[in-house]
mmCIF file of the C-alpha atoms, coordinates in Angstrom:
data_MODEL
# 
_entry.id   MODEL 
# 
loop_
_atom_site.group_PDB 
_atom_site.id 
_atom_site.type_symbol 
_atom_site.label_atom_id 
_atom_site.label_alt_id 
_atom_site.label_comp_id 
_atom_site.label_asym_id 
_atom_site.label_entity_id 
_atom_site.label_seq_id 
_atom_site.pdbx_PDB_ins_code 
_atom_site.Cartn_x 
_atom_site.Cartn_y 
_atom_site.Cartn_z 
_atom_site.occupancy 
_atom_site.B_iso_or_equiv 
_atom_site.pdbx_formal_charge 
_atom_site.auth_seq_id 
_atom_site.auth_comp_id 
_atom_site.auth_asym_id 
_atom_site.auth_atom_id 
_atom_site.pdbx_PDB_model_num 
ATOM 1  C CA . UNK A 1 1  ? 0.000   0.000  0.000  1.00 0.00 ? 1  UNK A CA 1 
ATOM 2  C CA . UNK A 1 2  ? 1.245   3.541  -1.199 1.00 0.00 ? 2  UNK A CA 1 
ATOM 3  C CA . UNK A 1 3  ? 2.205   6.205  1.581  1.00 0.00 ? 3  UNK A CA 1 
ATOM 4  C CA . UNK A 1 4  ? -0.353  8.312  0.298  1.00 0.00 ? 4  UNK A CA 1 
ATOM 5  C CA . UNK A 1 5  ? -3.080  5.510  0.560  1.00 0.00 ? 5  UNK A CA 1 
ATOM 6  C CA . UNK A 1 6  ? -2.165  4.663  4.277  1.00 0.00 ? 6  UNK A CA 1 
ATOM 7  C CA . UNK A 1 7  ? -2.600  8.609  5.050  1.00 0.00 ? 7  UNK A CA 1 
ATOM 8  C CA . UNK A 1 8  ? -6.115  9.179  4.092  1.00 0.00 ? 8  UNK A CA 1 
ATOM 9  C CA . UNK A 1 9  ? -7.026  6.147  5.735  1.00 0.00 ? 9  UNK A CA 1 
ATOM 10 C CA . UNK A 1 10 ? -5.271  7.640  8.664  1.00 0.00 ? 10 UNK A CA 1 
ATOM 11 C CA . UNK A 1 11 ? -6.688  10.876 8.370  1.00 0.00 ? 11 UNK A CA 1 
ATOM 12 C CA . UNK A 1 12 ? -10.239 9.023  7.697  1.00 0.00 ? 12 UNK A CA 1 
ATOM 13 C CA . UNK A 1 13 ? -10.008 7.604  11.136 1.00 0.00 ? 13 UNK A CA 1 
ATOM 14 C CA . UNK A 1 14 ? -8.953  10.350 12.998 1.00 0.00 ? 14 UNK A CA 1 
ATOM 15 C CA . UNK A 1 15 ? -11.961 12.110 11.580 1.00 0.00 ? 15 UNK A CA 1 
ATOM 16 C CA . UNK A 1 16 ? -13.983 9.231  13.014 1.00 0.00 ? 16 UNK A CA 1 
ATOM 17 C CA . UNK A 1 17 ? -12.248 9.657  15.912 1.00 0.00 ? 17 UNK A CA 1 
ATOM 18 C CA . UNK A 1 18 ? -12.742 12.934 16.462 1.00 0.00 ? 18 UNK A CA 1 
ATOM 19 C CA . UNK A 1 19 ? -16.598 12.889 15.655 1.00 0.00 ? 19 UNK A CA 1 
ATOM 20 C CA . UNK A 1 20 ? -16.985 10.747 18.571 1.00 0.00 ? 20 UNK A CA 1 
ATOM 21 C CA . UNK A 1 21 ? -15.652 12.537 20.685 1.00 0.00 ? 21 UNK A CA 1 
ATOM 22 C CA . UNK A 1 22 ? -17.706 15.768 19.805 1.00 0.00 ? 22 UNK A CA 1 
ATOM 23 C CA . UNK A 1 23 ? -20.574 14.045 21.095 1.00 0.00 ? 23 UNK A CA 1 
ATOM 24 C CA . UNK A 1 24 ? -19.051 12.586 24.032 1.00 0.00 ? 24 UNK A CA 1 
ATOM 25 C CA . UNK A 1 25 ? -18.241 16.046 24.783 1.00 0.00 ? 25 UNK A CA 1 
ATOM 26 C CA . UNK A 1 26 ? -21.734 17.826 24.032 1.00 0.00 ? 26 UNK A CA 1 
ATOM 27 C CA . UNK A 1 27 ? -23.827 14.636 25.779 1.00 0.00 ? 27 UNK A CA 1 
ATOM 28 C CA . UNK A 1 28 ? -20.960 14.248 29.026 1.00 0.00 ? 28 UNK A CA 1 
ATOM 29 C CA . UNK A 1 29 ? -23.212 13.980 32.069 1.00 0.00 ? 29 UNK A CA 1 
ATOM 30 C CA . UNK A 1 30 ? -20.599 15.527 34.253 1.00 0.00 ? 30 UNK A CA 1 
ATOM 31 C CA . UNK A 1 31 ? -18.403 17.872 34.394 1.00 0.00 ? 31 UNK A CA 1 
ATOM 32 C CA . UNK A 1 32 ? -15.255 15.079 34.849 1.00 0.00 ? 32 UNK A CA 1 
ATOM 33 C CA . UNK A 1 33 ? -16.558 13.081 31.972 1.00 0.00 ? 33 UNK A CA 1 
ATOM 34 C CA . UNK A 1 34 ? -16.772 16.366 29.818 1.00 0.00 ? 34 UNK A CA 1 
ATOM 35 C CA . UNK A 1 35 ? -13.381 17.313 30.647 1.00 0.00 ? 35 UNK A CA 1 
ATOM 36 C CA . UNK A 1 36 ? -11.927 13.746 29.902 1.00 0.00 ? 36 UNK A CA 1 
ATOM 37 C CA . UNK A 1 37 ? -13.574 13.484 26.469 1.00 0.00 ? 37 UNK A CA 1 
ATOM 38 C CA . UNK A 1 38 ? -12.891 17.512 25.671 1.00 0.00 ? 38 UNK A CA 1 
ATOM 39 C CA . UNK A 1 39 ? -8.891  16.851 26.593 1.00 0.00 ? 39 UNK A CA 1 
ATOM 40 C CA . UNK A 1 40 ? -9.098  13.158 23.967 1.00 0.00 ? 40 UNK A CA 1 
ATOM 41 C CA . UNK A 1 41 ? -10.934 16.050 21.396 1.00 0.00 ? 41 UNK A CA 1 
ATOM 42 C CA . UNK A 1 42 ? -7.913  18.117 21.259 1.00 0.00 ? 42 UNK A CA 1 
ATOM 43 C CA . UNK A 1 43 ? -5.362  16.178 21.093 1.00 0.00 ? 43 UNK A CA 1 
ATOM 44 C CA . UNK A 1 44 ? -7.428  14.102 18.235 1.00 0.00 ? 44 UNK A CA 1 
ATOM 45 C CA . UNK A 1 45 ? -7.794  17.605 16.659 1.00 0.00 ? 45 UNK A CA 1 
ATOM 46 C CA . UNK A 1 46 ? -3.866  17.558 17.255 1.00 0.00 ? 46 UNK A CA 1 
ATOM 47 C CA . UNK A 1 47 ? -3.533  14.411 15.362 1.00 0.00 ? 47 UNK A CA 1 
ATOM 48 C CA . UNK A 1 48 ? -5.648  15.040 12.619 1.00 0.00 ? 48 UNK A CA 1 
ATOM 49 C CA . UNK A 1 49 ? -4.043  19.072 11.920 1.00 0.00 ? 49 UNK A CA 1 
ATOM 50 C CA . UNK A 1 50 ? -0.303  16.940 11.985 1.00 0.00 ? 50 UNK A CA 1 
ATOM 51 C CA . UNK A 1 51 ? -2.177  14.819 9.076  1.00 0.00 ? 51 UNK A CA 1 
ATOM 52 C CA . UNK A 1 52 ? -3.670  17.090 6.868  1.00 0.00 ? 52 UNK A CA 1 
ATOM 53 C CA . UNK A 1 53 ? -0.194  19.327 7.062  1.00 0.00 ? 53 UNK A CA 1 
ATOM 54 C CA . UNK A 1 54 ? 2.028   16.365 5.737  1.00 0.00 ? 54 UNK A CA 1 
ATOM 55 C CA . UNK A 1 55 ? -0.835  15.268 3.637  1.00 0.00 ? 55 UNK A CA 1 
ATOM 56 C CA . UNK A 1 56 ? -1.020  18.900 2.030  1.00 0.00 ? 56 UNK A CA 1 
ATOM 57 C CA . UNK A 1 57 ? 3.347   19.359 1.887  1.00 0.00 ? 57 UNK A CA 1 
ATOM 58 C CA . UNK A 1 58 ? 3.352   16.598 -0.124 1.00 0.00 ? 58 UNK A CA 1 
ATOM 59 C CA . UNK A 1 59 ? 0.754   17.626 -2.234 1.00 0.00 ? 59 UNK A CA 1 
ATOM 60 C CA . UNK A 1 60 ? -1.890  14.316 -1.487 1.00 0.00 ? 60 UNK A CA 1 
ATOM 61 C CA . UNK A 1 61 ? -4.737  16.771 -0.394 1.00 0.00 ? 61 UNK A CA 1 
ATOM 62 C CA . UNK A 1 62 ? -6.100  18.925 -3.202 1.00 0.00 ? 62 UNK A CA 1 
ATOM 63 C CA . UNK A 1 63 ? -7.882  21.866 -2.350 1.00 0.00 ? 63 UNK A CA 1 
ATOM 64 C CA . UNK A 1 64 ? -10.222 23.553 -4.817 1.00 0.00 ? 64 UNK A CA 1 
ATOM 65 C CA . UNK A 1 65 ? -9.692  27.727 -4.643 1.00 0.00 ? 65 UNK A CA 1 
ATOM 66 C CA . UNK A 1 66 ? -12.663 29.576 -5.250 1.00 0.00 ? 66 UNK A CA 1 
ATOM 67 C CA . UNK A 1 67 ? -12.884 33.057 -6.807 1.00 0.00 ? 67 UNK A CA 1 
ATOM 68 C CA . UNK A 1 68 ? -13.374 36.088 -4.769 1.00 0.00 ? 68 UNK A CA 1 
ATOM 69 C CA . UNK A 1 69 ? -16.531 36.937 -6.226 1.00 0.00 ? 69 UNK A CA 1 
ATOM 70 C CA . UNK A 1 70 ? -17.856 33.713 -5.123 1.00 0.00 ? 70 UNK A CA 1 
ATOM 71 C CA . UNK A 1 71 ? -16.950 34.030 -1.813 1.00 0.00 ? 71 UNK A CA 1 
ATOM 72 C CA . UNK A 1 72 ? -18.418 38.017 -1.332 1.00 0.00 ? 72 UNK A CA 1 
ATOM 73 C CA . UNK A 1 73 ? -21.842 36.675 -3.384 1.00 0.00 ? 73 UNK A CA 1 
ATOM 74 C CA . UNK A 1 74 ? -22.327 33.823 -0.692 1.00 0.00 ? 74 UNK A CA 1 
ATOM 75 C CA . UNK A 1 75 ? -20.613 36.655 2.163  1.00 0.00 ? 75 UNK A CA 1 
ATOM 76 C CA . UNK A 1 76 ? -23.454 39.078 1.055  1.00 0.00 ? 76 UNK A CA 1 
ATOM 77 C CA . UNK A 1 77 ? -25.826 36.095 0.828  1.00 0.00 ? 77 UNK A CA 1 
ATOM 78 C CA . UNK A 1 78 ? -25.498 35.149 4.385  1.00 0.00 ? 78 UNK A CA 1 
ATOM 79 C CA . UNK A 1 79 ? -24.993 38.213 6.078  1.00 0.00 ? 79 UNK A CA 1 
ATOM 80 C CA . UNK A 1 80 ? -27.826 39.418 4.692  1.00 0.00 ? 80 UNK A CA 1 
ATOM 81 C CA . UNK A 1 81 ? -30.168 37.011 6.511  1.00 0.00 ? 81 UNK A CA 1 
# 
């Protein structure tokens, strides 16, 4: 399996990862258990940033750019609600 194959996978799972531990964190009954899954969020968060950095260097996660006047239609869109 290609380097670049193993990384989304990784960065898949991390994802995962830190999905469940959103909703540990919103649904925590108490304040410890909020705190224990909120400290496992952010370093997940951690994880995944360290991920999508090498991913990007290397050039293995393609952004699409979109064109200012895009961006200020759905701005003025939005803001206008």
């Amino acid at each position: 399996m290609e380097d670049k194959d193993l990384m989304e996978k990784e960065l898949l799972i991390i994802k995962g990862v830190c999905d469940l531990y959103l909703h540990g964190t919103i649904e925590s009954s108490t304040a410890e258990v909020h705190e224990a899954f909120k400290c496992a969020l952010n370093e997940s968060l951690d994880i995944q940033n360290k991920i999508f950095n090498l991913m990007s260097e290397k050039g293995w996660y393609k952004m699409d750019t979109v064109e200012q006047q895009k961006i200020d239609t759905a701005k003025q869109k939005y803001s206008a609600q």
